[in-house]
C-alpha positions in Angstrom: -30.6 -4.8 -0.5 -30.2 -6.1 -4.0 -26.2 -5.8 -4.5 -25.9 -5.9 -8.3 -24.5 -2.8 -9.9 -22.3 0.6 -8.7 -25.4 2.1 -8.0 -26.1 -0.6 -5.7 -22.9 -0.1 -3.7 -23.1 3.3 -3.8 -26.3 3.6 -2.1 -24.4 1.2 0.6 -22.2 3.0 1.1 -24.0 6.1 1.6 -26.4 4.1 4.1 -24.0 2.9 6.5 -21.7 6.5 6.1 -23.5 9.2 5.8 -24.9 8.7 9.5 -21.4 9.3 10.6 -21.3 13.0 9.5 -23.0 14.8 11.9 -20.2 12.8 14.7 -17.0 14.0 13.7 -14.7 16.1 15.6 -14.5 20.1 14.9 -11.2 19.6 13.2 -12.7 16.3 11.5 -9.4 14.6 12.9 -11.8 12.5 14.6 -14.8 9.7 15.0 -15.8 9.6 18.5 -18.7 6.3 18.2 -19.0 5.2 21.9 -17.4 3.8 24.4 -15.4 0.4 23.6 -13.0 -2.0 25.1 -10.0 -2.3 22.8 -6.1 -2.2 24.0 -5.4 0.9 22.3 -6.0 4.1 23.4 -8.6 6.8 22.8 -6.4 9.0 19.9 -5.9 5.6 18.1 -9.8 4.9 18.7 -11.1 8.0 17.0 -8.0 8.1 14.0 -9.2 4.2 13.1 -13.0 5.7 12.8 -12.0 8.5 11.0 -9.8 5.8 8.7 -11.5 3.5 7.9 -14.7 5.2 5.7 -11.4 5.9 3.2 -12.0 2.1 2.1 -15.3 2.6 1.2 -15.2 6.5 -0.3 -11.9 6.5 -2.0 -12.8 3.2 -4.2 -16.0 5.9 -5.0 -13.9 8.7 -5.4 -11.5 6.8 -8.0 -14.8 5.6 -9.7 -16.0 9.1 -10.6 -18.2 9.9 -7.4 -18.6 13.0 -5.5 -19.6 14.0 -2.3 -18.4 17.4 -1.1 -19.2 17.1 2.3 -17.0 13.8 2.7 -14.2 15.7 0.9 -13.8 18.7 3.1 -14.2 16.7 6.1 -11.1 14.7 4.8 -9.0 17.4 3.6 -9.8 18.7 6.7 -9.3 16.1 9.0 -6.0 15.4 7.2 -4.5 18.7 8.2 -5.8 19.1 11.5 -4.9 15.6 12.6 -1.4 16.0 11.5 -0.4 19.3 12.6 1.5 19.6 15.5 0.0 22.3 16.8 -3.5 21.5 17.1 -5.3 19.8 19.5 -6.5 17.6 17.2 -3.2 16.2 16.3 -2.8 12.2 15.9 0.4 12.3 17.8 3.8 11.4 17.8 3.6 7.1 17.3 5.6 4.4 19.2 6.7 0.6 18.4 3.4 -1.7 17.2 1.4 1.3 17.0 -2.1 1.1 16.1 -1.6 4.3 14.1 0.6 2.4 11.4 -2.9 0.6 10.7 -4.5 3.3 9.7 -2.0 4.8 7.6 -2.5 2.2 5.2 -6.1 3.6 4.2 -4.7 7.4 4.1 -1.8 6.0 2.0 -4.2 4.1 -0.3 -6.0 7.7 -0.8 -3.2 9.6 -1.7 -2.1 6.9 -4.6 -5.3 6.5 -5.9 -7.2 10.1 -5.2 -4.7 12.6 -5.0 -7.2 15.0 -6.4 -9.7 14.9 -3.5 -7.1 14.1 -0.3 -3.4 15.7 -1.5 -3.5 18.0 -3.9 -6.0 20.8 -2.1 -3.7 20.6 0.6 -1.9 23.5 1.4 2.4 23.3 1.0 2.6 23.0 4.8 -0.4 20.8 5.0 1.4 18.4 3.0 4.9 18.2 4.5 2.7 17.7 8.1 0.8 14.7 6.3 4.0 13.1 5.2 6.0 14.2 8.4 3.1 12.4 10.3 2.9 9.2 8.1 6.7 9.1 7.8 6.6 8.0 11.3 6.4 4.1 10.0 9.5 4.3 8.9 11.2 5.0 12.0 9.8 2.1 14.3 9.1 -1.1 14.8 6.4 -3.2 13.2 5.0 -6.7 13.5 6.0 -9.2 10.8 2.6 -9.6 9.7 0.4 -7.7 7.1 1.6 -4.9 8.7 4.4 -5.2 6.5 2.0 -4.1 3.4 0.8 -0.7 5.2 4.6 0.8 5.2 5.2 -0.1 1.3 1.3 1.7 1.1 2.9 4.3 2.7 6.2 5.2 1.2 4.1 4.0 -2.3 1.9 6.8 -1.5 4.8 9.4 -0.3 7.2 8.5 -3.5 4.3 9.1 -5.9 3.4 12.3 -4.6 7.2 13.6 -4.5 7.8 13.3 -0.9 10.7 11.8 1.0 10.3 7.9 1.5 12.4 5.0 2.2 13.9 3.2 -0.7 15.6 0.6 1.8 12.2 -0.3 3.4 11.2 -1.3 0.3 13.7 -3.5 -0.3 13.5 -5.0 2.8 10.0 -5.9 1.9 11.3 -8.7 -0.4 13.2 -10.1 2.4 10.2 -10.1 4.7 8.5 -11.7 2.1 10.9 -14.3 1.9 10.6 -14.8 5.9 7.0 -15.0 5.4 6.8 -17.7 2.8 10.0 -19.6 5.2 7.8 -19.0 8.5 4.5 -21.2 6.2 6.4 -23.7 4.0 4.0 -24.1 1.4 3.5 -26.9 -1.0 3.9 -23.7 -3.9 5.4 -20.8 -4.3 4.5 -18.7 -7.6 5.2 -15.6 -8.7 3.9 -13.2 -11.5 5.4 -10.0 -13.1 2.5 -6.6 -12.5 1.5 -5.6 -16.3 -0.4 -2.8 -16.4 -3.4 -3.0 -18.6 -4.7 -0.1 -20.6 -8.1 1.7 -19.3 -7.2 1.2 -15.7 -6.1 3.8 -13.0 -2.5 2.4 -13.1 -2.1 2.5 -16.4 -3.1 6.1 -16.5 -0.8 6.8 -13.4 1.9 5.1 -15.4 1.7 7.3 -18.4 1.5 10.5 -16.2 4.3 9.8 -13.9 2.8 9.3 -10.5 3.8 5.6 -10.5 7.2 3.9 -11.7 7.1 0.6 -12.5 10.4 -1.4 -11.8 12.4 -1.5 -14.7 14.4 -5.5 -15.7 17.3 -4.8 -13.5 14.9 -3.6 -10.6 12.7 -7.0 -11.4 16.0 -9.3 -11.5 17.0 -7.5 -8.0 13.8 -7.7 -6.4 14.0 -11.3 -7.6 17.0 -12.0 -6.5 16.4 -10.8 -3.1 13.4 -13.2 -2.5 15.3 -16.3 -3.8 18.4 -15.7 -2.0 16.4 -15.4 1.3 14.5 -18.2 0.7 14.9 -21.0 3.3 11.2 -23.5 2.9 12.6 -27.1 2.3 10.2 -28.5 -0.1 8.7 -26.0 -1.8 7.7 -25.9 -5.5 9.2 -22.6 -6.9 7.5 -21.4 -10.3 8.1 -18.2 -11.7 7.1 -19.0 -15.2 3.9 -17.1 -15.5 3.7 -15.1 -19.3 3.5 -12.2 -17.5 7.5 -13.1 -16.1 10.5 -11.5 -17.7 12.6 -14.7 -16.7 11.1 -18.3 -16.3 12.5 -19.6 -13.5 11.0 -23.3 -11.5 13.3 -25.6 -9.0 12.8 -26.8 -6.1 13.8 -24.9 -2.5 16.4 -25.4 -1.0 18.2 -27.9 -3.1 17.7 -25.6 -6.6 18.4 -22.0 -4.9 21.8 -22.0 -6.0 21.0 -23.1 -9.6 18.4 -20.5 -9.5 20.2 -17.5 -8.1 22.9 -18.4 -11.3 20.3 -18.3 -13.4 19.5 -14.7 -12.3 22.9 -13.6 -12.0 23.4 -15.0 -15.9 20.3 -12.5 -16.8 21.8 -9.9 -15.2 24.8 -9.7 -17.2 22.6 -10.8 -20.5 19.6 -9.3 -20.5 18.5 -10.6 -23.9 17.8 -14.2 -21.7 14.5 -12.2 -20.7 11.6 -13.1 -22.3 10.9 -9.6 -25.1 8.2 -7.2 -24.0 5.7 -8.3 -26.6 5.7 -11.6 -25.7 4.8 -10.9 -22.1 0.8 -11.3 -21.3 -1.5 -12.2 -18.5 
């Protein structure tokens, strides 16, 4: 297959998921494909099938495509699988569970198509969904990309006005911090987002459905990393156009110099580069 244009993918996409239709579960909570040997059990099995064709059709979705049939076997899904009371429910999840996997892709749909997988939800429907996916927040999970699918996940529950964890998120800049001390690297660079017009975030920006972090936030968040930072060695460069501050040292022996450097924009915050002068 010639992989060139949308079309392209589209027709892809429709080959290798369309065949799954006729295989999912009354309640369309689940994907039963076989019998196969993983550690997990079979409720995790059938929730990562039903999950992971959300990587393929919400990208579609979010591009302007439609098919009806995908749609109400999601919305459905959604509510029977997270409804306590029906025997298609995903279940209450423990420590490392696959579940918080899975999450990630439902959390990716609600940001990026609330139209097609939150909004036709019914009030109870929803507060079920976000009871269910709220579960990340409550347990243990490994330092590892996992990390990425609980900020996806109270991303996804702020945006659409439910309760989330603020704390989590901030504990994501430590994590990263761990995760850049656990490599070492040569580098360490960091950019400012900028949201460019004529793409979904920009369009989520201007209608509300996504805050971006305002200087303080940025200087916190920022803080937060450098402070945490413990990689002997490493270049630091935060002097990207797209950066409020420009910040570069070398870690450890320049943290301290760095973090005063912060704290000095904090209290001044005409030290940050203007607006207008930011670009990517």
């Amino acid at each position: 297959m010639n992989l060139q244009t949308k079309a392209d993918f589209t027709a892809l996409m429709h080959k290798f998921l369309d065949p799954l239709k006729p295989y999912y579960s009354a309640g369309c909570a689940r994907l039963h494909l076989g019998e196969t040997g993983v550690t997990y059990n079979q409720n995790a099995i059938e929730l990562e099938a039903f999950s992971r064709p959300l990587w393929a059709l919400v990208p579609f979705w979010v591009g302007g495509g439609s098919d009806p049939e995908f749609e109400k076997i999601y919305r459905k899904g959604l509510a029977a699988g997270t409804d306590p009371e029906n025997p298609e429910y995903w279940g209450t999840t423990g420590e490392y569970d696959q579940c918080y996997v899975e999450m990630a892709a439902i959390a990716c749909g609600i940001l990026t198509a609330p139209e097609k997988l939150w909004t036709p939800l019914s009030d109870t429907e929803k507060q079920n969904l976000a009871a269910w996916l709220g579960q990340i927040n409550v347990h243990t999970i490994p330092d590892c990309n996992w990390q990425f699918f609980r900020i996806l996940v109270n991303l996804a529950l702020k945006s659409v006005g439910m309760s989330y964890s603020p704390e989590l998120l901030e504990e994501h800049a430590v994590k990263t911090a761990e995760a850049f001390n656990a490599m070492n690297p040569e580098y360490i660079g960091m950019l400012t987002l900028m949201v460019e017009p004529g793409t979904p975030l920009y369009d989520w920006v201007h209608d509300g459905s996504f805050r971006l972090l305002d200087q303080h936030q940025v200087l916190k968040e920022t803080e937060l990393l450098v402070s945490h930072f413990d990689s002997p060695g490493s270049v630091f460069r935060m002097n990207h156009a797209s950066n409020y501050l420009d910040l570069r040292g070398t870690l450890n022996q320049d943290r301290d110099a760095l973090l005063a450097k912060i704290h000095q924009a904090e209290q001044d915050l005409s030290c940050l580069r203007p607006e207008s002068w930011r670009g990517l």
